[in-house]
VMD Tcl script that builds the backbone (N, CA, C; Angstrom):
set m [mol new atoms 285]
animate dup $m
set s [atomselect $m all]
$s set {name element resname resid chain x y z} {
  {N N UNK 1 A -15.183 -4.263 27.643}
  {CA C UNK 1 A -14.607 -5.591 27.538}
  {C C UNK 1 A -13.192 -5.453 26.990}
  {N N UNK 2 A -12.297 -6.332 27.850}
  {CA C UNK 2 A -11.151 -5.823 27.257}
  {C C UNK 2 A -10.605 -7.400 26.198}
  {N N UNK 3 A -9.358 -7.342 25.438}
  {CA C UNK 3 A -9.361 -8.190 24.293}
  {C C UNK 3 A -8.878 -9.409 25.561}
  {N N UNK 4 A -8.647 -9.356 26.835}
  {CA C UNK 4 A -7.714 -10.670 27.175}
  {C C UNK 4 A -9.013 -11.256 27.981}
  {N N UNK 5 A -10.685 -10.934 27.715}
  {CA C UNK 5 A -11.467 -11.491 28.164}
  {C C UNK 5 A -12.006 -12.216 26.825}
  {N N UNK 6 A -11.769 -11.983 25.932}
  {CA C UNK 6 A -12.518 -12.914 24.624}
  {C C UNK 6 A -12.302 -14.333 24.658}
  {N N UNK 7 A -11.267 -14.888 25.318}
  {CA C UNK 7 A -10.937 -16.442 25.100}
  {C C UNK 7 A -12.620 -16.514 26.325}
  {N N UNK 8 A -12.855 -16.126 27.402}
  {CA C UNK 8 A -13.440 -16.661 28.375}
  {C C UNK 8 A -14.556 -16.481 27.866}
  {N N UNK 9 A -15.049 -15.491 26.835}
  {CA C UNK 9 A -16.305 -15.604 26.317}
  {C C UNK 9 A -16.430 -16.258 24.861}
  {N N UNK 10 A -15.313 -17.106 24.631}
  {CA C UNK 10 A -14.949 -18.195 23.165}
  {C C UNK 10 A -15.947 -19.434 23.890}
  {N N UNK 11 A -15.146 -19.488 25.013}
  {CA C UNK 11 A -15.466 -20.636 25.888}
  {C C UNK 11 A -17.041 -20.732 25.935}
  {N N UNK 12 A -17.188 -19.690 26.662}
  {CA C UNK 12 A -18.977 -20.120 27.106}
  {C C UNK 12 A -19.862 -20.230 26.162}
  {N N UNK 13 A -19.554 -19.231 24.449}
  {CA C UNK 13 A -20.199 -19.440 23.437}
  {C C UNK 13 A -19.917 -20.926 22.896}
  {N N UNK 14 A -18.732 -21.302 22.983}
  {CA C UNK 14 A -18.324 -22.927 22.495}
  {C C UNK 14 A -19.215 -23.860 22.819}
  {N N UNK 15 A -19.512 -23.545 24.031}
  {CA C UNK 15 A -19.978 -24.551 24.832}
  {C C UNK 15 A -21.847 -24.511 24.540}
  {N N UNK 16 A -22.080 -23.648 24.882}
  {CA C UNK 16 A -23.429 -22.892 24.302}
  {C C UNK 16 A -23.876 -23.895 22.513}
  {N N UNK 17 A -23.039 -22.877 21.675}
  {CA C UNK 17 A -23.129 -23.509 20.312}
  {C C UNK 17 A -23.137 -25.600 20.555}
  {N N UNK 18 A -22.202 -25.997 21.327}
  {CA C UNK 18 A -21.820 -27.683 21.395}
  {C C UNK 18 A -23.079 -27.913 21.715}
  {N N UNK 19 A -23.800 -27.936 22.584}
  {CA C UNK 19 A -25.292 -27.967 22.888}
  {C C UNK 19 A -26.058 -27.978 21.497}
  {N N UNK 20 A -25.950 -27.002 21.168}
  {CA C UNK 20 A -27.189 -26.605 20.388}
  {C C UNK 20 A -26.871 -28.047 18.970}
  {N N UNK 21 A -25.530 -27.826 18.746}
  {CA C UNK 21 A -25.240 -28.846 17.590}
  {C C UNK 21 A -25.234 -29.798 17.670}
  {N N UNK 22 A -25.608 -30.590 19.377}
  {CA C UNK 22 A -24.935 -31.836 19.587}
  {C C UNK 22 A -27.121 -32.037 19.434}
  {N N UNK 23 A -27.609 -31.470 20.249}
  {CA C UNK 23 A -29.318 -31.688 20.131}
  {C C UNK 23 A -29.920 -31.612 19.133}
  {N N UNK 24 A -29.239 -30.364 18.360}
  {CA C UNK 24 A -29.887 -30.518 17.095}
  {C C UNK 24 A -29.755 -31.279 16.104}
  {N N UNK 25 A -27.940 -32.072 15.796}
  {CA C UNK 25 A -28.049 -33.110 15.429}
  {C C UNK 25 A -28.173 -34.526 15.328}
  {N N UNK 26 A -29.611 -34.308 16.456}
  {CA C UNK 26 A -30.101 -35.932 16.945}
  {C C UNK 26 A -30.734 -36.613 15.674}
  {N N UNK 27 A -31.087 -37.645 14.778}
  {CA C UNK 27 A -31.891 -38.246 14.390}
  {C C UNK 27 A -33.324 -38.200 14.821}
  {N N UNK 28 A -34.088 -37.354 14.487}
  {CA C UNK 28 A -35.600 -37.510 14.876}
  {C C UNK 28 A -36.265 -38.569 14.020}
  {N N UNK 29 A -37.529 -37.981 14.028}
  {CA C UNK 29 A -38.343 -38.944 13.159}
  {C C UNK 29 A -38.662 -38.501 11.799}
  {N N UNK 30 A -38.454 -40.007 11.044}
  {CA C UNK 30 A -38.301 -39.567 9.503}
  {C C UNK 30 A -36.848 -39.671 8.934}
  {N N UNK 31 A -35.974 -39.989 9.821}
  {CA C UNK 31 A -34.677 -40.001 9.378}
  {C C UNK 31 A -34.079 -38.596 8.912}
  {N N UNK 32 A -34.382 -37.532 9.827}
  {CA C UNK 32 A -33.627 -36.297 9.354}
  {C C UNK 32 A -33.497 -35.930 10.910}
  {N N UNK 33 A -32.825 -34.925 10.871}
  {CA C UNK 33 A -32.163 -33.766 11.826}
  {C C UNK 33 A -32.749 -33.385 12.756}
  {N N UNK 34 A -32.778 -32.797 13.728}
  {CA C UNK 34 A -34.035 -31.895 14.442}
  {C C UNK 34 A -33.729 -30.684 13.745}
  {N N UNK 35 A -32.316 -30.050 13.817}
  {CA C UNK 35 A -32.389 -28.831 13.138}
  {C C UNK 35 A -32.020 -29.105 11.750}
  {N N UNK 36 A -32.385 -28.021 10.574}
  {CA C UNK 36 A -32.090 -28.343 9.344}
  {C C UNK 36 A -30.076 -28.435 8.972}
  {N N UNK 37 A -30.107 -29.258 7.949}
  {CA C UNK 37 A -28.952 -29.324 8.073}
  {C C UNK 37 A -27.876 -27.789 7.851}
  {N N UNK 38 A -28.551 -27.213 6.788}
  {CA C UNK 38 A -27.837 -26.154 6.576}
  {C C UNK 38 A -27.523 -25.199 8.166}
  {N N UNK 39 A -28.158 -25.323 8.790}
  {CA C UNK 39 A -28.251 -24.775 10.398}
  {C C UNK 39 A -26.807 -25.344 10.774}
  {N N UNK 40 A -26.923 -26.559 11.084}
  {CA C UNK 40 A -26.102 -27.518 11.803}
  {C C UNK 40 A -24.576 -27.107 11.338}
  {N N UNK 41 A -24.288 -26.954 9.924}
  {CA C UNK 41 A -22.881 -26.369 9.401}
  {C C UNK 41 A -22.663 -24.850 9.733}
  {N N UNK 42 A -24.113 -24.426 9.788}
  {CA C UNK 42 A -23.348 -22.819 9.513}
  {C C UNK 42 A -22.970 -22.550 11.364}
  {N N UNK 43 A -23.497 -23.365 12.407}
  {CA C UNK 43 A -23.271 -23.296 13.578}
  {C C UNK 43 A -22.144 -23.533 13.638}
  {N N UNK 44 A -21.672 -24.814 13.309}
  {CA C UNK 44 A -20.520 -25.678 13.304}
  {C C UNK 44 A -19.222 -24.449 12.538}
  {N N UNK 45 A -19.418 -23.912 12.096}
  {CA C UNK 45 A -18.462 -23.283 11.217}
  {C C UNK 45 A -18.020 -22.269 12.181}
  {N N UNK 46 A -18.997 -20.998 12.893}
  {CA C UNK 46 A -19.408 -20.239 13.119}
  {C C UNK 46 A -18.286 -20.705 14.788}
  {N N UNK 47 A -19.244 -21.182 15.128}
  {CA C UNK 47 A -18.403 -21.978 16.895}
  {C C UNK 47 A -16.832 -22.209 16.523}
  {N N UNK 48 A -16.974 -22.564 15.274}
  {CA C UNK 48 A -15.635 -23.283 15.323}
  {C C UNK 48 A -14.646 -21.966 14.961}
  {N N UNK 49 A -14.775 -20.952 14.111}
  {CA C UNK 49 A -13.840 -19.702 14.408}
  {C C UNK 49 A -13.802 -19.026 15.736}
  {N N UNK 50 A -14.977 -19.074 16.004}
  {CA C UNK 50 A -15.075 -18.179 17.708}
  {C C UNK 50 A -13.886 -19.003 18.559}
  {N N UNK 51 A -14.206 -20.435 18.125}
  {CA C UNK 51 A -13.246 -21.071 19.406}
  {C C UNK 51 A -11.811 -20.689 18.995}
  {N N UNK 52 A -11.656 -20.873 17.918}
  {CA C UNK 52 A -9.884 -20.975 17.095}
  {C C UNK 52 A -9.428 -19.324 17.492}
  {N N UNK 53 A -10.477 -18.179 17.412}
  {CA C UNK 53 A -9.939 -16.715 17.544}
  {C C UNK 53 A -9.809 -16.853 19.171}
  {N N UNK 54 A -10.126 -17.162 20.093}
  {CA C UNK 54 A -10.715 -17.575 21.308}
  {C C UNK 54 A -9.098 -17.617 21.624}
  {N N UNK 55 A -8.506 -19.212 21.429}
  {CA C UNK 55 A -7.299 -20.039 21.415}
  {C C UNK 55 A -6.317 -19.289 20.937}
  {N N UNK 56 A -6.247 -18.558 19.939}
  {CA C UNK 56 A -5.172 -17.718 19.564}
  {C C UNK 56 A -4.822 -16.260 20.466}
  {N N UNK 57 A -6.237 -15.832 20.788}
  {CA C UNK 57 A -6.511 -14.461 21.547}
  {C C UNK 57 A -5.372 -14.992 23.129}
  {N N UNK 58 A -5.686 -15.779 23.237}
  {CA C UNK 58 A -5.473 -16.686 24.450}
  {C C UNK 58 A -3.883 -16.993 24.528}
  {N N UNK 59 A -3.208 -17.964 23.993}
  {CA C UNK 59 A -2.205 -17.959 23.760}
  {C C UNK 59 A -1.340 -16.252 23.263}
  {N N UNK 60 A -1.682 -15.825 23.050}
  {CA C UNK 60 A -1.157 -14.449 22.562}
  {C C UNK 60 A -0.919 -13.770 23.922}
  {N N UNK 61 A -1.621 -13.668 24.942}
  {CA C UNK 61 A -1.872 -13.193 25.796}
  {C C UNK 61 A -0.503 -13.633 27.071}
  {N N UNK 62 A -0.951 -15.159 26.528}
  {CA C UNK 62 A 0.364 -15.941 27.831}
  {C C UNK 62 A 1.700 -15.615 27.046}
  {N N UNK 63 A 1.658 -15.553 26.162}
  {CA C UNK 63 A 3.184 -15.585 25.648}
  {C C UNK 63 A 3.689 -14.069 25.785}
  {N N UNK 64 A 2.909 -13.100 26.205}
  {CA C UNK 64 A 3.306 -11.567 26.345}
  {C C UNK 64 A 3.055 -11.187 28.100}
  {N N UNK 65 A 1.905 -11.940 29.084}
  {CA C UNK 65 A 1.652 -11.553 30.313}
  {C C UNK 65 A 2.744 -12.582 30.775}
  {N N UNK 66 A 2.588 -13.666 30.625}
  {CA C UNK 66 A 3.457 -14.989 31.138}
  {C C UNK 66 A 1.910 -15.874 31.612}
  {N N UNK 67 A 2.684 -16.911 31.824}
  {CA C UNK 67 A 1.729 -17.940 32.182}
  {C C UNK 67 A 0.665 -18.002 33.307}
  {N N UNK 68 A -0.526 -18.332 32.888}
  {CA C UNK 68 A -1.848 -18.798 34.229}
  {C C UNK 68 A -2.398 -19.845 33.562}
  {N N UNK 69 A -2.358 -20.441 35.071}
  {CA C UNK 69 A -2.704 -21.975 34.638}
  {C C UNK 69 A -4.797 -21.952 34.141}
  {N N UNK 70 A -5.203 -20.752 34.703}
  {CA C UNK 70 A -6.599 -20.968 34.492}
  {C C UNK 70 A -6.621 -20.569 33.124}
  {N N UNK 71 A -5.974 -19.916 32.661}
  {CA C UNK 71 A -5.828 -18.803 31.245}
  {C C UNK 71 A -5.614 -19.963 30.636}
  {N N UNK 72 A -4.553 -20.748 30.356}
  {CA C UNK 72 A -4.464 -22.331 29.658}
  {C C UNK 72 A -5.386 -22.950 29.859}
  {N N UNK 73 A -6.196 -23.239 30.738}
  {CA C UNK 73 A -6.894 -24.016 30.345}
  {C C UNK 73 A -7.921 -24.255 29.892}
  {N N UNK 74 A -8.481 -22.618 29.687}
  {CA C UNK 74 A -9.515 -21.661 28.727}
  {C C UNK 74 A -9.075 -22.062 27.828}
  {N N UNK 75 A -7.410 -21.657 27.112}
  {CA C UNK 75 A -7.264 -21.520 25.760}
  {C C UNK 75 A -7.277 -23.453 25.494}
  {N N UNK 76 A -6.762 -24.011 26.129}
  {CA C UNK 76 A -7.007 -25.844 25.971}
  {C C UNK 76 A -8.662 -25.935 25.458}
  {N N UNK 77 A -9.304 -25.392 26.110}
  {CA C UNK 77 A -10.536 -25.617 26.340}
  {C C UNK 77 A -11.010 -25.532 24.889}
  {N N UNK 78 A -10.856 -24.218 24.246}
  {CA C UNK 78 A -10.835 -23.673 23.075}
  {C C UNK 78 A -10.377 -24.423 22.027}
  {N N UNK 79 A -9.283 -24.895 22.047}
  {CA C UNK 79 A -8.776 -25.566 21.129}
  {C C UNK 79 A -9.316 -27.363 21.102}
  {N N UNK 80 A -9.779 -27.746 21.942}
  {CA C UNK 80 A -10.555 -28.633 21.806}
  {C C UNK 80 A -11.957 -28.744 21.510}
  {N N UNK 81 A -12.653 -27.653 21.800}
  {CA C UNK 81 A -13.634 -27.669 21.180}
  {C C UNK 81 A -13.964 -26.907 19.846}
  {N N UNK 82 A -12.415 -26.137 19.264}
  {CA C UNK 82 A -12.788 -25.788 18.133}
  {C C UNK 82 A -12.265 -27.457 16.940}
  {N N UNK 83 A -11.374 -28.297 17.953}
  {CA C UNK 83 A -11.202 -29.409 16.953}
  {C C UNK 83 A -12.868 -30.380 16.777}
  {N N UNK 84 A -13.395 -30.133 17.487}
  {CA C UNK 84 A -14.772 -30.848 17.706}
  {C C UNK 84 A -15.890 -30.298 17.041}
  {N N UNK 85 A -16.100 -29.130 16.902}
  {CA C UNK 85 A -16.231 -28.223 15.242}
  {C C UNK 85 A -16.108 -28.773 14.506}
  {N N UNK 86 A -15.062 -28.752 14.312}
  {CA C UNK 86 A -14.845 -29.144 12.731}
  {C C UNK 86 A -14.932 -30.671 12.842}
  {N N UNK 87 A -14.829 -31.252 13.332}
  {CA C UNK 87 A -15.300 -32.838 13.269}
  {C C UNK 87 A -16.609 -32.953 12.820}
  {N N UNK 88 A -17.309 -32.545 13.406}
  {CA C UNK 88 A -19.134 -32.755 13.941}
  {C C UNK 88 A -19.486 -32.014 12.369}
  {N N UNK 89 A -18.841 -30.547 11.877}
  {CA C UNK 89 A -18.570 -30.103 10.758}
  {C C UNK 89 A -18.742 -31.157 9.641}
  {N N UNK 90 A -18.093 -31.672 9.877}
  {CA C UNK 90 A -17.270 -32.757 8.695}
  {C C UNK 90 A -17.973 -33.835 8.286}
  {N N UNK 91 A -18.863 -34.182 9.873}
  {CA C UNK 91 A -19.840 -35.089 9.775}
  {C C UNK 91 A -21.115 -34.981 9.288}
  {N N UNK 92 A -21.400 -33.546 9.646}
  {CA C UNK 92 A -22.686 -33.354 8.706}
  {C C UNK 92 A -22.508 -32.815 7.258}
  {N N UNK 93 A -21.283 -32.510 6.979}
  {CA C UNK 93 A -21.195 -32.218 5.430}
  {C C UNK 93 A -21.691 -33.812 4.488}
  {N N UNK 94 A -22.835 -33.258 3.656}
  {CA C UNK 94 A -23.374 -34.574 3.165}
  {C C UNK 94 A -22.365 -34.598 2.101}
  {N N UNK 95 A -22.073 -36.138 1.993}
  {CA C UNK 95 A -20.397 -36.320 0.627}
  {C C UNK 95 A -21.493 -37.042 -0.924}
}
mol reanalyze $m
mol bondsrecalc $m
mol representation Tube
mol addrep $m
């Protein structure tokens, strides 16, 4: 595996992890989680560096090969779902 394939496998884990955090943090019955909460952050945390190293790996890449429009829109991809991380993050941090 070489380093200018990691954004494309940021992506599919992003997406993978968004699943898992978006189902697991449904409201079941009883008024809690499906998955436990401590789960739900350490995913959220976890997705959310993969995506941000992902986005940087990515951009690093265009600014030294030159530009592809599919390569942007991996690293876009990345950077939106590492902002959605940390949202969903933020939301299950109990205040």
């Amino acid at each position: 595996m070489s380093k200018y394939s990691f954004p494309y496998i940021a992506l599919a884990m992003g997406i993978f992890f968004m699943l898992v955090v978006v189902i697991g943090g449904e409201v079941g019955d009883g008024q809690s989680t499906k998955l436990p909460l401590l789960t739900l952050l350490v995913v959220s945390e976890f997705a959310f560096f993969i995506c941000v190293i992902g986005a940087y790996m990515g951009v690093r890449r265009i600014l030294d090969l030159g530009f592809s429009a599919v390569y942007a829109l991996v690293c876009v991809s990345c950077v939106l779902l590492a902002i959605r991380f940390l949202m969903l993050g933020l939301k299950f941090w109990p205040l």
